[in-house]
ROVOVO-983028 format. One record per residue (C-alpha): residue in one letter; x, z, y. Coordinates in steps of 0.02 Angstrom, whole numbers, plus 32768, in hexadecimal, padded with zeros to 4 digits. Layout:
N
AXZY ...
This chain:
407
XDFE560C90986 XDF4760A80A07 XDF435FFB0A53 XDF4360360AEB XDFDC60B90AC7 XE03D60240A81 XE0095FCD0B2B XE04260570B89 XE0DC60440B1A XE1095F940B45 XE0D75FB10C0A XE164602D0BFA XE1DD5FB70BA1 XE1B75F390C1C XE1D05FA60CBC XE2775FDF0C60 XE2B05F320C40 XE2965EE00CFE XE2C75F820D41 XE37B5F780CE2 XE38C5EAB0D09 XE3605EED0DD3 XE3FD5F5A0DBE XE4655EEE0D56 XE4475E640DE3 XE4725EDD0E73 XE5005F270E04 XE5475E6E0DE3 XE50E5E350E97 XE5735EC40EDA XE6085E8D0E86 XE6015DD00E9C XE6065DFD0F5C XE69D5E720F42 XE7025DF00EF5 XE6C25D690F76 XE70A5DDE0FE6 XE79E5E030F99 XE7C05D490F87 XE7A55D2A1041 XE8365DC6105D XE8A85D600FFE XE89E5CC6104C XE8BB5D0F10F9 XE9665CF610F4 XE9735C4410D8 XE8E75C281139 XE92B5C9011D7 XE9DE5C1A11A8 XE9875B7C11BA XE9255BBA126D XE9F35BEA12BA XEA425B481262 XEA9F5BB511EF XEACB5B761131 XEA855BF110CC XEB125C341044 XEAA05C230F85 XEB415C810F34 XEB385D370EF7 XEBA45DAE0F42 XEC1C5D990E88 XEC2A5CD10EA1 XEC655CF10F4C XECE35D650F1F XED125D030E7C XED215C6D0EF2 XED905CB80F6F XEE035CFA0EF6 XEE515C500EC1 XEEA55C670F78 XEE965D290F87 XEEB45D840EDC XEE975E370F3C XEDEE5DFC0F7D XED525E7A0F42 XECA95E8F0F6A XEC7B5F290FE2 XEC575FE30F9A XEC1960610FF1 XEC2161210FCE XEB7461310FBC XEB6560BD0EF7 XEBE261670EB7 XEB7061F20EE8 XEB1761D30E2C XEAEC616A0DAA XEA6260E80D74 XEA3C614B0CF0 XEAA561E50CA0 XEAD3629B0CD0 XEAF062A00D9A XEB9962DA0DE8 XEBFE62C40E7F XEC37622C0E6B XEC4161AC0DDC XECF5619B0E01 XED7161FE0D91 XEE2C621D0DAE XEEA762400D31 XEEA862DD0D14 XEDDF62D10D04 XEDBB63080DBD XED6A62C30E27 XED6C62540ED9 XECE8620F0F39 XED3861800FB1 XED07616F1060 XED3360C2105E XED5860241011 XEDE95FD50FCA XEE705FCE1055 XEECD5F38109D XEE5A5EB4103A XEDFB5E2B1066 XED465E821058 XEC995E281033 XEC135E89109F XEB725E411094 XEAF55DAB10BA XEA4C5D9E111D XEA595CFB1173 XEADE5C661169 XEB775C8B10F5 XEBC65D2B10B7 XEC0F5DA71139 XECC75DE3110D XED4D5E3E114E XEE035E7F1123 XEE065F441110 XEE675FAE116C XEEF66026110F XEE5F60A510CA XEDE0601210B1 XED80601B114C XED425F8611BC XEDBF5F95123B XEE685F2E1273 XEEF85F931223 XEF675FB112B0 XEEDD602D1303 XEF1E60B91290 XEFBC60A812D6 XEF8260D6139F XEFB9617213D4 XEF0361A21418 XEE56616413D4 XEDDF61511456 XED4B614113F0 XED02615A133D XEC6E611612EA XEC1B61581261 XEB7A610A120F XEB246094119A XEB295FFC1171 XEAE65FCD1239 XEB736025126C XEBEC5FD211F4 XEBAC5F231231 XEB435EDE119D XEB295E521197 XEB6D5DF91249 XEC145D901264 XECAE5E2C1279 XEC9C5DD21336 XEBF55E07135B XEBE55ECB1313 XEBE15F4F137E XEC685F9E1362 XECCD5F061379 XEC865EEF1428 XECA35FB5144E XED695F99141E XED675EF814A3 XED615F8D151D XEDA5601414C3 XEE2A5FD1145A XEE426081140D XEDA3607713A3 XED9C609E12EA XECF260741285 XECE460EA11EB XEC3560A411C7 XEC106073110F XEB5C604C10C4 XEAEE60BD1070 XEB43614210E7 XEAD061DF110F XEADE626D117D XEB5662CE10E2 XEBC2623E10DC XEBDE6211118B XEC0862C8119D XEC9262BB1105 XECDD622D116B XECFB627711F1 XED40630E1198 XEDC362A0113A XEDEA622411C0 XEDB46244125B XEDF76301127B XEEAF62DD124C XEEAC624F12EA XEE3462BB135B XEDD3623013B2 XEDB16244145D XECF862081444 XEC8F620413AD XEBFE6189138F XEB7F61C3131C XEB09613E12DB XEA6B616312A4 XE9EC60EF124B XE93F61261239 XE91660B9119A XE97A6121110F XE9DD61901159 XE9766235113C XE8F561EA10C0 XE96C61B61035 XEA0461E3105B XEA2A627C1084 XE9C062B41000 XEA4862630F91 XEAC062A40FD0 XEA7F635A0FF3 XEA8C63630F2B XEB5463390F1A XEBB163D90F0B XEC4D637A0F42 XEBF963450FF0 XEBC063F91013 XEC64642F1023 XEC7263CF10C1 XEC2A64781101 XECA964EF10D8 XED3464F51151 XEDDE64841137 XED99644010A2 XEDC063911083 XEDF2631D0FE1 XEE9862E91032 XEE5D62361030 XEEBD61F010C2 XEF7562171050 XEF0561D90FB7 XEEF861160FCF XEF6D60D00F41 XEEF761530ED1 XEE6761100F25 XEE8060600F17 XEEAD60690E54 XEE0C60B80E47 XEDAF605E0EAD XEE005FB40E5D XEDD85FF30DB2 XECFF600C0DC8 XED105F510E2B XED635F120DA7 XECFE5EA50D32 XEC485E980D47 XEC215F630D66 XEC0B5F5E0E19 XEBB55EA70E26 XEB445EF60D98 XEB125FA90E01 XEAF85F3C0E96 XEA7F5EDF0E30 XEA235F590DCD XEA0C5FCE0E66 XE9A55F320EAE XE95C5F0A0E28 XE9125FB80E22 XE8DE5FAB0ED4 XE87A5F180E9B XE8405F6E0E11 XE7F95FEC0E7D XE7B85F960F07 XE74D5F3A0E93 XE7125FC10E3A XE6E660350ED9 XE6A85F920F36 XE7235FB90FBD XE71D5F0C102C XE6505F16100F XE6415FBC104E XE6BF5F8B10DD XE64D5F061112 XE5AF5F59110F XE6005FE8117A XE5F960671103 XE68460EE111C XE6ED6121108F XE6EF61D01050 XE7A06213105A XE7EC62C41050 XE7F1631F10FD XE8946304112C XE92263A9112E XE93F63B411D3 XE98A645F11BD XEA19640F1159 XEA20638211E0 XEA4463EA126C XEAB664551202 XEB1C63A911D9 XEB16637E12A2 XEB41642A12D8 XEBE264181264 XEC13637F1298 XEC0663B81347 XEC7A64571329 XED0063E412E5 XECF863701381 XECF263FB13F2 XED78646713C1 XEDFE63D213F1 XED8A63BA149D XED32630F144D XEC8762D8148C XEC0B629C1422 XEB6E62241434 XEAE4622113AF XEAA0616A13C2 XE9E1613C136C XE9D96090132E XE91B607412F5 XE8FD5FE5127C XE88D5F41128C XE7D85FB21260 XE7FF602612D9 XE8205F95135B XE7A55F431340 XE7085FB31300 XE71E60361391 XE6CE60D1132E XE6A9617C1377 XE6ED61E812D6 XE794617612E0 XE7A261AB138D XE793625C1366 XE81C625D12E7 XE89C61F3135D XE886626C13D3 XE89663001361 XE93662B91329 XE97F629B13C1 XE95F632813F9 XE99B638F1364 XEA436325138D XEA4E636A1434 XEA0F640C1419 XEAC1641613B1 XEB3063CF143D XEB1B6311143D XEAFA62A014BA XEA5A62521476 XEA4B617F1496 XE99561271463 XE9B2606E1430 XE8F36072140D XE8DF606C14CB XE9515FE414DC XE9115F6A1454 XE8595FA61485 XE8485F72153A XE8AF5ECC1518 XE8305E2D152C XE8455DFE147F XE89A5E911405 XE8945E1B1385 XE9385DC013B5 XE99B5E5B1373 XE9775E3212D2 XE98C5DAD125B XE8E25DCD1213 XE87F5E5C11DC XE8C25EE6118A XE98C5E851194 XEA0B5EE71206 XEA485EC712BA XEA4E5E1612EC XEAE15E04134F XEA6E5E0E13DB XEA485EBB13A9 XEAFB5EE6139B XEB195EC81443 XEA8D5F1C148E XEAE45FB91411 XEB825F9D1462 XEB415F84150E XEAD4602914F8 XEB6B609014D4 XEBF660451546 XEB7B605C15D7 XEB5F611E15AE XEC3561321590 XEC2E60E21635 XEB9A6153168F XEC0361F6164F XECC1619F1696 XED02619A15F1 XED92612215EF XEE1E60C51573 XEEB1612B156E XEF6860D81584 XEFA7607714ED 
């Protein structure tokens, strides 16, 4: 070898060498922000405690429950329909949750009648006791002879994570005590629907409020849910699981995947995975630099099919039916032009199937600060934002003369 070809040589070595520390420095730059970011996330909730003069709770959702069972044996930890769609890891069905006779059941709800531990973003832990088919609702509303109004929803719509006092639906039933919430987390579009099938037709509410969130809702999970064979039954007509006369069966089962560490553990390892990932795709970087996220166009075929079901069923006993948008902190907060366009595509996909569409987004948007209904980026409803939910759909029941019937 030349002198100058073993120059030429090294040059190349050289170039090589800085050109793989550059990278490895933006590569581990990259990262060090993501976690620096990530960290920041996680002390939002004790720092958005300390700013309202709230005690932040340290526990894990399992010490809380462990702790209030020395005075509540029957106390668990919320579940919600969406953890049995699949597995972690291992062949996908239905549900996770086998009867007897090796069926099986995909609850709507929780465990019933039971001191329930919901959730935590600011202050302590949120509870509540269950109604008879492990909803968030007092007990004795099954028993009225008319139900004014249904919700169905997510977790906003279930109340996470504000004092029973302050959720929506709470403030809705001050009004119109005939109100039943059958909002779980992790709902989508394919399980609100299945609600309604199994609990709302047999009581024929006069009114049904249909809460949409923008975050998840068509992104993750009706994809999810568009691939359980059980939940597309919820098309064909009259088909239901029967769960309303299925309780006892319920609760065993329900009892039985709480019991021990198995739920505690899936809580855990789903967010530990969501970790996992944001690191790895450098999700709070890209967030902050205002880079969009690439995500499947959503099926809004199969949306509208789901709405123009759910309408059917409230029609045919002469039920109304609102379709209510409820935009998250980003949208808030970055006004966007493409978010725009899809709230208004999916509003108006609700009404083009019958509903009466309702914006939060306008609401929360032209408010002088729209940070007050919420605890702190990316958290749920502050119970600020709860009312201005409650307020937004009292005053349209109100606009159309819809009124509580007789006890």
């Amino acid at each position: 070898m030349t002198a100058d070809a073993a120059r030429r040589r090294s040059k190349i070595r050289e170039l090589l060498l800085t050109g793989a520390l550059t990278l490895a420095a933006i590569v581990l730059g990259a990262f060090g922000a993501e976690y620096h970011l990530a960290t920041e996330i996680a002390a939002a909730p004790p720092r958005a405690s300390e700013r309202l003069g709230l005690a932040y709770d340290e526990r894990s959702v399992a010490e809380v429950v462990t702790d209030l069972r020395t005075r509540e044996p029957g106390a668990t930890p919320a579940v919600w329909p969406g953890f049995f769609l699949s597995r972690i890891d291992g062949p996908r069905r239905s549900s996770v949750l086998v009867t007897r006779d090796g069926g099986e059941v995909l609850p709507l709800g929780g465990v019933s009648n039971t001191l329930t531990v919901l959730c935590r973003e600011v202050g302590g832990y949120v509870t509540y006791r269950s109604d008879r088919h492990g909803f968030n609702n007092p007990d004795a509303v099954w028993d009225r002879p008319v139900i004014d109004i249904l919700f169905v929803g997510d977790s906003f719509a279930q109340g996470q994570c504000v004092p029973p006092e302050a959720q929506a639906a709470h403030l809705v039933r001050q009004a119109f005590p005939a109100t039943l919430n059958l909002a779980m987390g992790h709902n989508g579009p394919l399980l609100e629907l299945a609600s309604l099938a199994e609990y709302g037709t047999p009581k024929q509410p006069r009114t049904v409020i249909w809460l949409f969130y923008q975050g998840n809702d068509l992104a993750e999970d009706l994809p999810r849910e568009a691939a359980s064979p059980l939940l597309a039954r919820y098309f064909e007509t009259g088909f239901t699981q029967g769960l309303e006369g299925r309780q006892v069966e319920v609760d065993g089962l329900l009892r039985g995947y709480l019991s021990g560490s198995a739920a505690e553990m899936r809580v855990e390892a789903i967010a530990a995975r969501h970790r996992q990932e944001s690191l790895l795709k450098l999700r709070n970087l890209r967030r902050a630099l205002g880079l969009k996220r690439s995500t499947p166009k959503p099926d809004m075929a199969r949306f509208e099919a789901i709405l123009g079901n759910a309408f059917s069923r409230v029609s045919s006993w002469g039920g109304r039916a609102y379709f209510v948008y409820l935009p998250g902190w980003l949208e808030v907060m970055t006004p966007d032009e493409s978010m725009e366009a899809a709230r208004n595509a999916i509003i108006a996909a609700a009404e083009k199937r019958g509903f009466v569409g309702l914006n939060l987004h306008s609401s929360m948007a032209s408010a002088p600060d729209p940070s007050v209904f919420f605890y702190y980026p990316a958290s749920h409803y502050s119970p600020e934002g709860q009312k201005l939910l409650a307020e937004a759909i009292l005053s349209a029941l109100e606009a159309d003369g819809f009124r509580p019937s007789p006890p």
